[in-house]
Structure formats: structure tokens, C-alpha cells
DOPATOR-121955 format. One line per 4 residues: their letters; for each residue x, y, z of N, C-alpha, C. Coordinates in steps of 0.02 Angstrom, whole numbers. Example, Ala and Ser with C-alpha at 12.3 -4.5 7.8 and 13.67 -1.06 7.14 Angstrom:
AS = 660 -284 390 615 -225 390 660 -165 390 ~ 642 -112 354 684 -53 357 645 2 394 $
END
This chain:
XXXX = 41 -60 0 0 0 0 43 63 0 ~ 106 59 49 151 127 40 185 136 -21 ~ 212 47 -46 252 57 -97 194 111 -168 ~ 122 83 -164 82 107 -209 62 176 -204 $
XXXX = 53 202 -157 51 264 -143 137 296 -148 ~ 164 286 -132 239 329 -194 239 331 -244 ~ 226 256 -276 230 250 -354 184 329 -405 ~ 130 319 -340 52 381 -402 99 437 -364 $
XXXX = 122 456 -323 145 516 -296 180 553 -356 ~ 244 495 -368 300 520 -408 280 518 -493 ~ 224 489 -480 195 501 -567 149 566 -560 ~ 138 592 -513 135 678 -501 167 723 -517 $
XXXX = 217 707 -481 291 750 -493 289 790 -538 ~ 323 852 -515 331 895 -556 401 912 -533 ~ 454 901 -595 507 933 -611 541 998 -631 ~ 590 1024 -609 638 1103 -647 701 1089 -643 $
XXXX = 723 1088 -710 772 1120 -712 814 1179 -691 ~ 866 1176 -649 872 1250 -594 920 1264 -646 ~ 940 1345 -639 997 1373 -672 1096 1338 -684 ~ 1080 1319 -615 1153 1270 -610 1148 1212 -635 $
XXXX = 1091 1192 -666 1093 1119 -699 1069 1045 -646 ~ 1048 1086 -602 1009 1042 -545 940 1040 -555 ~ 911 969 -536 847 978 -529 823 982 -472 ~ 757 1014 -463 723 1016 -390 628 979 -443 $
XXXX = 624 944 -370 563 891 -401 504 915 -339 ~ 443 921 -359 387 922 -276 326 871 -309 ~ 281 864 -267 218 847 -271 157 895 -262 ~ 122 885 -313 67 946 -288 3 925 -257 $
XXXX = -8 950 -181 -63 925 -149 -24 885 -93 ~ 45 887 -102 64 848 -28 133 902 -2 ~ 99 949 38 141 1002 46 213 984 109 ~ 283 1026 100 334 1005 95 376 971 42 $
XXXX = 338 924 17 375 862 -9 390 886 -49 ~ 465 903 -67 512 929 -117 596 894 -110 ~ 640 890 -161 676 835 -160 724 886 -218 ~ 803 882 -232 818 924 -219 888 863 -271 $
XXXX = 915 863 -340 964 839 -322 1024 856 -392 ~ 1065 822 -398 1110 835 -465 1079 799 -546 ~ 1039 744 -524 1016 725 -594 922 722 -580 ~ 904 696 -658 825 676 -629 813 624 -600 $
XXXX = 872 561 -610 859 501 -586 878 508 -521 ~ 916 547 -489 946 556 -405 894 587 -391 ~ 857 647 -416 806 673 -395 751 622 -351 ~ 730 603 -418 658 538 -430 663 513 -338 $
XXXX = 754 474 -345 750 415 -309 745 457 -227 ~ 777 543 -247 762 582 -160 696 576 -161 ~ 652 597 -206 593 601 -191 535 562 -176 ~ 566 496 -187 508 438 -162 533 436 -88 $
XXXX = 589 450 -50 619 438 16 582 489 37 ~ 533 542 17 536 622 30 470 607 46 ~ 451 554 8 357 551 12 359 499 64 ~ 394 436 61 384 391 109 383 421 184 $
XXXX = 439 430 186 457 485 265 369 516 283 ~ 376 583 215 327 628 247 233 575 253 ~ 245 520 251 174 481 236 185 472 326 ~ 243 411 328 266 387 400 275 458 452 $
XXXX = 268 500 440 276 552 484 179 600 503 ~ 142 587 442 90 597 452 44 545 501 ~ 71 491 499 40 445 519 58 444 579 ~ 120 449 620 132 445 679 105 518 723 $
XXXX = 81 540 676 49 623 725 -34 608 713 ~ -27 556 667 -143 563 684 -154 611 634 ~ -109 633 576 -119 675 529 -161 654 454 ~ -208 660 430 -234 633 383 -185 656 310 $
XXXX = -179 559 276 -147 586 226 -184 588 172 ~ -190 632 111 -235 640 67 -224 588 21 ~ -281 556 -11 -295 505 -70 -244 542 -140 ~ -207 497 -159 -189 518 -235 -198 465 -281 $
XXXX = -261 481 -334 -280 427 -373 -312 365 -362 ~ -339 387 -317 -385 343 -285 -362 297 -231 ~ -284 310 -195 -220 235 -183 -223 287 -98 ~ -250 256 -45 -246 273 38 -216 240 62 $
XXXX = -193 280 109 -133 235 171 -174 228 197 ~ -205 153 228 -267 133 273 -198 134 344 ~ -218 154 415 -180 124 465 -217 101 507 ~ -186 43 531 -228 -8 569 -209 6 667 $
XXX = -257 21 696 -232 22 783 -206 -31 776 ~ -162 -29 830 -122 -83 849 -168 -122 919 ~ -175 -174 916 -191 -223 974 -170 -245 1030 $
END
């Protein structure tokens, strides 16, 4: 379910080319998540670590994470 919810994240993505020849990558609708690197493929791979984190970090505060493409992080109480 996390791996699937990165996958639609980063087929979001929106890429730039920066002036120094760097790219900077975000998601739109999942605020922070921006990723920062020397190629697009180093980018890509910061930015799935960028979404995973910020998912696992919503979740441990009780923070609702928003649906992308129909794909939810269900979390289960623990027993």
C-alpha cells in the first residue's frame, strides 16, 4: 500500500530544471514534499524517500494523509 502510494505520488511530480543544472522535483497536494538533487534520476529516487518519510511522519501524529488517485494509506490500531 506505501510502496503504491509513492509510485502515483511520483507520477505527479513535477520537475525544474534549476539554473546550475540541478533539478528540484515536488508533489502537488502533498505540501513540503520537495527533493532536491544533481540528476532527474537522483532526484526521482530523493523524492520517493521524501514522500515515504513525509506519509510515515503523518501517520505517527494522527495527521490525515490525502488520497492520490484513488491509492490510501489505510492504518490499522495496533492491538
Amino acid at each position: 500500500m506505501l510502496r503504491d502510494y509513492v509510485d502515483r505520488a511520483l507520477r505527479r511530480a513535477k520537475y525544474e530544471i534549476l539554473e546550475d543544472g540541478s533539478v528540484c522535483a515536488m508533489v502537488p497536494g502533498l505540501r513540503g514534499v520537495i527533493a532536491h538533487a544533481d540528476t532527474v534520476e537522483a532526484c526521482r529516487a530523493q523524492l520517493a524517500e521524501v514522500v515515504e518519510e513525509w506519509v510515515l511522519v503523518r501517520v505517527a501524529r494522527g495527521l490525515r494523509v490525502p488520497a492520490i488517485d484513488g491509492v490510501r494509506v489505510r492504518v490499522r490500531k495496533a492491538v
